[in-house]
C-alpha atoms as one frame of an Amber mdcrd trajectory, in Angstrom:
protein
  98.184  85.233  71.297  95.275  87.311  73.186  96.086  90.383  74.403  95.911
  89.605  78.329  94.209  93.002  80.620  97.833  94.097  82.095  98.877  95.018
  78.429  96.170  97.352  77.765  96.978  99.327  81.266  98.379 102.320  80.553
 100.681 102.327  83.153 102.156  98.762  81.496 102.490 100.315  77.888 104.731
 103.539  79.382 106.971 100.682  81.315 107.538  99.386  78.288 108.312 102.860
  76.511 110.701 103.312  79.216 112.419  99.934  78.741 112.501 100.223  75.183
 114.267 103.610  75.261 117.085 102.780  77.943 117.332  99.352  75.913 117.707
 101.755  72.868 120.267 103.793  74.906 122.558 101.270  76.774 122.782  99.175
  73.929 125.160 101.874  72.266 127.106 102.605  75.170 131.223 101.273  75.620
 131.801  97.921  77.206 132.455  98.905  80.849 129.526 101.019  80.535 127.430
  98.638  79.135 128.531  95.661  81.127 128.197  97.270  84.813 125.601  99.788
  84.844 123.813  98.941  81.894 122.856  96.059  82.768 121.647  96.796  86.237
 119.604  99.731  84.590 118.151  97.111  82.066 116.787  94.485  84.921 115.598
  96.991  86.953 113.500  98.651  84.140 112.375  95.752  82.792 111.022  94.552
  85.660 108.606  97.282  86.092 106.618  96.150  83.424 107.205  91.783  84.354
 106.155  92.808  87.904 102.844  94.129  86.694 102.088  91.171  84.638 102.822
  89.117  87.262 100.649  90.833  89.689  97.803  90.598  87.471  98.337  87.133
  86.775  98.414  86.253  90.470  94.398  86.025  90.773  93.969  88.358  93.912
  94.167  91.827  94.631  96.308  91.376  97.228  98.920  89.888  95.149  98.463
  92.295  92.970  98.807  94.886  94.572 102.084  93.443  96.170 103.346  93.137
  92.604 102.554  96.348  91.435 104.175  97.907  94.715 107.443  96.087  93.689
 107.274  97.696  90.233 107.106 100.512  92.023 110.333 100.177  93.644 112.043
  98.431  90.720 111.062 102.379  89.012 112.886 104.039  91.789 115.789 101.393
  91.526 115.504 102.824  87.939 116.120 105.923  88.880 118.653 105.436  90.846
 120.722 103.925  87.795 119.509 107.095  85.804 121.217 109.700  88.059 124.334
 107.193  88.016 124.480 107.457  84.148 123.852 111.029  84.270 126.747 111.719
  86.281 128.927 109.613  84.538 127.940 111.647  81.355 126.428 108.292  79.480
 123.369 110.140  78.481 122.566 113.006  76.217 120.393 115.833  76.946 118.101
 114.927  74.989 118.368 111.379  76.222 117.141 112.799  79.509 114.555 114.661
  78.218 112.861 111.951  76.416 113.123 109.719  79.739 112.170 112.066  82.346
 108.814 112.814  80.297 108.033 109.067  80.630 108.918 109.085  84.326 107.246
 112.010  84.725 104.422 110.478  83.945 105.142 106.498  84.649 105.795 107.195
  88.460 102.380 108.679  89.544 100.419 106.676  87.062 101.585 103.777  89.003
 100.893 104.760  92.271  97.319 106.002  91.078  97.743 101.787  89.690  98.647
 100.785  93.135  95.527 102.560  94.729  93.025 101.970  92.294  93.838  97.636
  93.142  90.660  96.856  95.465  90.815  94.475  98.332  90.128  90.575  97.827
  88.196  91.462  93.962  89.694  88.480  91.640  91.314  89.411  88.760  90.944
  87.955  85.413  93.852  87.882  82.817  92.047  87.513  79.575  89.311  89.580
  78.118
């Protein structure tokens, strides 16, 4: 399968690290844990990443963009979760540490994604 242009954005590849890791993380946690706000975290991270692929498959900027805006807020939903684990001590220190870096860096990355999408330019998904 050809790589399509949303998987070499670097903003796509950290949404991906980040899904990976709480993936990594919730899928060691206790049942009720696991079942309630693990799963929530696990949808809304992973849809980060599905709602930039979408938006780039969409054909126009302005869907795009749309998209990539509700990545945006599926990474905020994602933090919400995060703070929720946190303060139901589900996460390690170091857990936290490796996930804020990506945040850290995810969250202005895509906004700089967001405002770098030009008005009515077509998109193409393979290179």
């Amino acid at each position: 399968m050809n790589q399509t242009n949303f998987e070499k954005l670097d903003v796509y590849k950290l949404s991906e690290r980040l899904c990976d890791l709480i993936w990594e993380i919730v899928i060691n946690w206790e049942s009720l844990s696991k079942n309630t706000l693990g799963s929530q975290i696990i949808r809304s991270s992973d849809s980060i990443g599905a709602n930039i692929a979408e938006g780039t498959g969409r054909g126009s900027s302005k869907e795009n963009k749309r998209f990539a805006k509700i990545a945006r807020g599926s990474l905020y939903e994602t933090k919400h979760w995060l703070r929720r684990a946190v303060r139901r001590n589900l996460l390690s220190k170091k857990q936290i540490d490796e996930l804020k870096v990506i945040i850290d860096e995810l969250s202005p990355r895509l906004s700089a994604y967001i405002n770098s999408i030009r008005d009515n330019k077509q998109l193409t998904t393979n290179n």
